[in-house]
C-alpha positions as CSV (number, residue, x, y, z in Angstrom):
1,X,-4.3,4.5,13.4
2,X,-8.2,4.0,13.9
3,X,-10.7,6.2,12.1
4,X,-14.2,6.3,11.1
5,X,-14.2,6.0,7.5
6,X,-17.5,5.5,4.8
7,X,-18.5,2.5,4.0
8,X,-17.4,3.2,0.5
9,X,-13.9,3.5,1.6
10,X,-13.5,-0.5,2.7
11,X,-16.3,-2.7,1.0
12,X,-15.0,-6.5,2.1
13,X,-17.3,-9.5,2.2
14,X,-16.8,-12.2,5.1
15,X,-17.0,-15.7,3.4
16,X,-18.1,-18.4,5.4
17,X,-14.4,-19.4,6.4
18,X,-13.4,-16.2,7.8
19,X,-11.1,-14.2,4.9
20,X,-12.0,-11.3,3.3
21,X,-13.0,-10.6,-0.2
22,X,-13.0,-6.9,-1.0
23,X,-13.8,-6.3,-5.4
24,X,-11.5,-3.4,-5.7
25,X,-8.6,-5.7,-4.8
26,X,-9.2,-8.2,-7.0
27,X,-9.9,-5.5,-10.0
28,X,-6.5,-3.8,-9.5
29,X,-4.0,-6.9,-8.5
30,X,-3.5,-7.6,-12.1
31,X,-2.0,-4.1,-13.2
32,X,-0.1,-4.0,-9.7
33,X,1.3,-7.4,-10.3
34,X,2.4,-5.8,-14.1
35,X,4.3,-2.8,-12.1
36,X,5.8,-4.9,-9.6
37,X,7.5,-7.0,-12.4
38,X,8.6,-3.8,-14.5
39,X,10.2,-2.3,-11.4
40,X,10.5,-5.1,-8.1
41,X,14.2,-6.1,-7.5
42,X,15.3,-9.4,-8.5
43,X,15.7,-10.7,-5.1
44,X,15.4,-9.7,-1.3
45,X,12.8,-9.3,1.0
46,X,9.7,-7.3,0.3
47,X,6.9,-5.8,2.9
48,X,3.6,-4.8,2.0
49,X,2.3,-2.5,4.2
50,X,-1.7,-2.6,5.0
51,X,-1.8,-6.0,3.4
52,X,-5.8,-5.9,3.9
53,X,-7.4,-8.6,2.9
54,X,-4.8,-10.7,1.7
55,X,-5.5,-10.9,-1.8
56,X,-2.7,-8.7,-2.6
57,X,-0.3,-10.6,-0.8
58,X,-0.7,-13.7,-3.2
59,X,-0.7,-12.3,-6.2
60,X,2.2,-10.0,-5.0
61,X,4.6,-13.1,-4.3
62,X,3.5,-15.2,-7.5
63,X,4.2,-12.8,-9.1
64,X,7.8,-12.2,-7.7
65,X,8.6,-14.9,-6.5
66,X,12.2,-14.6,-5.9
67,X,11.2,-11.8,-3.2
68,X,10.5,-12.6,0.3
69,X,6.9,-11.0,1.2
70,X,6.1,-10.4,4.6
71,X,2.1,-8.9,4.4
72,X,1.8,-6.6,7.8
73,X,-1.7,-4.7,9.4
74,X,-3.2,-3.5,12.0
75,X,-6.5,-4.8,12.0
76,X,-6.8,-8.2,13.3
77,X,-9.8,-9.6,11.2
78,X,-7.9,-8.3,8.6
79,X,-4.7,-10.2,9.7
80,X,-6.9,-13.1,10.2
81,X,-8.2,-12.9,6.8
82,X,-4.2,-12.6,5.4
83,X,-3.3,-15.7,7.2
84,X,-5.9,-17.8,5.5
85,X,-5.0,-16.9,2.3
86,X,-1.1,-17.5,3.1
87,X,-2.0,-21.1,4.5
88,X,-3.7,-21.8,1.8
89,X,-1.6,-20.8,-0.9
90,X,1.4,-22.2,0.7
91,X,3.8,-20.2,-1.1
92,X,7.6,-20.6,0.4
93,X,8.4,-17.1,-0.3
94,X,5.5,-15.8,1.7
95,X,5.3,-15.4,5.5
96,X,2.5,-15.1,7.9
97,X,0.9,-11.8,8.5
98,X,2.5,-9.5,11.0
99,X,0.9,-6.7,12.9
100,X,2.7,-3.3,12.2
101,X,1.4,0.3,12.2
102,X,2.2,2.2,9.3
103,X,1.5,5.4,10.6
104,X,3.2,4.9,14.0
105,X,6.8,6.7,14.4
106,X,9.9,4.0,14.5
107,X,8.2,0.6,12.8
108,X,11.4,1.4,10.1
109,X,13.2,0.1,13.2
110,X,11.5,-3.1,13.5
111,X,11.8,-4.3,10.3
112,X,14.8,-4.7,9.1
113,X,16.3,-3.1,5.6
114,X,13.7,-4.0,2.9
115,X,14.7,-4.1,-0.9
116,X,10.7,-3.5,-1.5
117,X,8.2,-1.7,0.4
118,X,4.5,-1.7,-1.6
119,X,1.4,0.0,-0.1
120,X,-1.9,-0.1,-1.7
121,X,-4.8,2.2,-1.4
122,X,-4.3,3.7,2.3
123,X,-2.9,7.3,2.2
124,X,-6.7,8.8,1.3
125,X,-7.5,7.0,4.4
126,X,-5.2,8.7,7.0
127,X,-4.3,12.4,7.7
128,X,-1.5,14.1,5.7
129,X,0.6,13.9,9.1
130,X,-0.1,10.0,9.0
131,X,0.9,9.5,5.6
132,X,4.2,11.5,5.9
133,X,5.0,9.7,9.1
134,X,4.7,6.6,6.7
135,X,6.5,7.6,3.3
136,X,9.9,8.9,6.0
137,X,9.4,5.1,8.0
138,X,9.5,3.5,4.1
139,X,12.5,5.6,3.2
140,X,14.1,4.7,6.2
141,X,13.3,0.6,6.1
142,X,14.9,0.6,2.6
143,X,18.1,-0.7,1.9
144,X,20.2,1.0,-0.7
145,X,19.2,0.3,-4.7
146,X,15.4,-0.1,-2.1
147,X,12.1,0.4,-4.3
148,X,8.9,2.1,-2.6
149,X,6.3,1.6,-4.6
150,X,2.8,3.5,-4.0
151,X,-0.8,3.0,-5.6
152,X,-3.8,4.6,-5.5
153,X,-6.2,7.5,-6.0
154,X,-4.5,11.3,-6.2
155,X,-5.7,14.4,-6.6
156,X,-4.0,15.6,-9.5
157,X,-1.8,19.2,-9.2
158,X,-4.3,20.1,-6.6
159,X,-7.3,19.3,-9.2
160,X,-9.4,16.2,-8.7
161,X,-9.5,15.1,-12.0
162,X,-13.2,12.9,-12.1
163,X,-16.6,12.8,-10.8
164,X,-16.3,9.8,-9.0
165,X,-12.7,10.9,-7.3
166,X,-14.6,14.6,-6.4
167,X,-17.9,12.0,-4.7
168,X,-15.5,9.3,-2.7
169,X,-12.8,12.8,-1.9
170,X,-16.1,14.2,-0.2
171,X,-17.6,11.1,1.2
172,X,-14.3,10.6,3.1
173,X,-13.7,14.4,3.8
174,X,-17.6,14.4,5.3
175,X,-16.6,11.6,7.4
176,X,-13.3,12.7,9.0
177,X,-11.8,16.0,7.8
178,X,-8.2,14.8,8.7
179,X,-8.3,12.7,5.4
180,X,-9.2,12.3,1.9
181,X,-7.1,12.4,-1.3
182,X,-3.5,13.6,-0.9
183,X,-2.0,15.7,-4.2
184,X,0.3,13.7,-6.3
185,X,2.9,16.6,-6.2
186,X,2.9,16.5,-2.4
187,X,3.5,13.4,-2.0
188,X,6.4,13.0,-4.4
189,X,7.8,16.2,-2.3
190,X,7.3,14.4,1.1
191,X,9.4,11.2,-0.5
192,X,12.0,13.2,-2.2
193,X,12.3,15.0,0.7
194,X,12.8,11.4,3.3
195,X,15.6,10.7,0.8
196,X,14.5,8.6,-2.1
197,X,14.3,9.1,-6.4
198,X,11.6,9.1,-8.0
199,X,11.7,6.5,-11.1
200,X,8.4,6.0,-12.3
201,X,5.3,8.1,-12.4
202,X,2.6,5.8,-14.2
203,X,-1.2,5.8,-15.1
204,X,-3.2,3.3,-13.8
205,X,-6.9,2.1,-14.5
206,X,-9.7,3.8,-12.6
207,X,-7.7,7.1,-12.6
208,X,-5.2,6.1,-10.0
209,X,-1.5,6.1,-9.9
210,X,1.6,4.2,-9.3
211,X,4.2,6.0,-8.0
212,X,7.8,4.4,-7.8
213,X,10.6,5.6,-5.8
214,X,14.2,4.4,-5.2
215,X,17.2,4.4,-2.7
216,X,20.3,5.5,-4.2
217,X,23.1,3.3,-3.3
């Protein structure tokens, strides 16, 4: 997956030792964190696709930490980034970055059955093709009782549903008109349809959604 996107769709700062520091990540790890411990399994292994910067990662495995994280992506000074904030935090249940592909056919193959599978902020950034390629990879990676959990900005039963969703749903449409914001009803369909529950359905701050799905046994 490589795409032109606006620069409003990725705002990161380089600090002066290499890693990443994007604001919208550090605004929305808190309420993530708050899902993930409502709804994570106790225990397993856990991969966070599009990992990013690496802030997520972190917070994601403090705040679990009887999971296993392993943060993946695809761009390497973002993998860069992601493996200096693992070093630094030394956590023991988090691993190095790995480079994986979300929206590439057959990663579910590489990975191994996952009990957790989180992805943050990327299906507004890929084309609807993309993004189902990556919801039927997640269902297939899970193990059985497996939670998918997905976060970000939706249009709403076809509607978006704020000024600033209709501006950034433009700016990225403008820019490539293979993406922009999928419709919350879709993608519950797509993931229903790959083979998973859905559990929760929850409101988030800045008008995006967490949508959590589950593996029956």
């Amino acid at each position: 997956m490589s795409r032109q996107l606006p620069k409003t769709a990725s705002i990161a700062e380089v600090q002066s030792d290499g890693r990443l520091v994007a604001p919208s990540a550090a605004n929305n790890t808190r309420p993530i964190c708050q899902v993930l411990r409502d709804v994570a399994p106790k225990f397993g292994r856990a991969l966070e696709l599009a990992s990013g910067t690496g802030q997520h990662c972190v917070a994601f495995a403090n705040a679990c930490p009887n999971l296993t994280w392993v943060p993946t992506d695809i761009d390497e000074d973002r993998i860069a980034s992601i493996g200096i904030y693992v070093s630094e935090a030394q956590l023991p249940n988090l691993t190095l970055p790995v480079r994986l592909d979300a929206t590439q056919k057959g990663w579910s193959n590489t990975t191994g059955k996952l009990d957790l599978i989180v992805l943050v902020n990327l299906l507004h950034l890929i084309s609807e093709a993309e993004a189902q390629t990556v919801v039927r990879e997640a269902a297939a990676a899970l193990a059985p009782n497996g939670v998918f959990l997905l976060y970000g900005p939706f249009m709403r039963g076809g509607e978006l549903t704020s000024e600033g969703d209709m501006r950034f749903h433009e700016s990225l449409v403008s820019t490539d008109s293979e993406i922009g914001y999928k419709d919350d009803f879709d993608v519950i369909d797509w993931v229903v349809d790959a083979g998973l529950d859905v559990a929760h359905v929850l409101e988030m701050p800045a008008n995006n959604l967490s949508l959590v799905f589950r593996k029956s046994e």
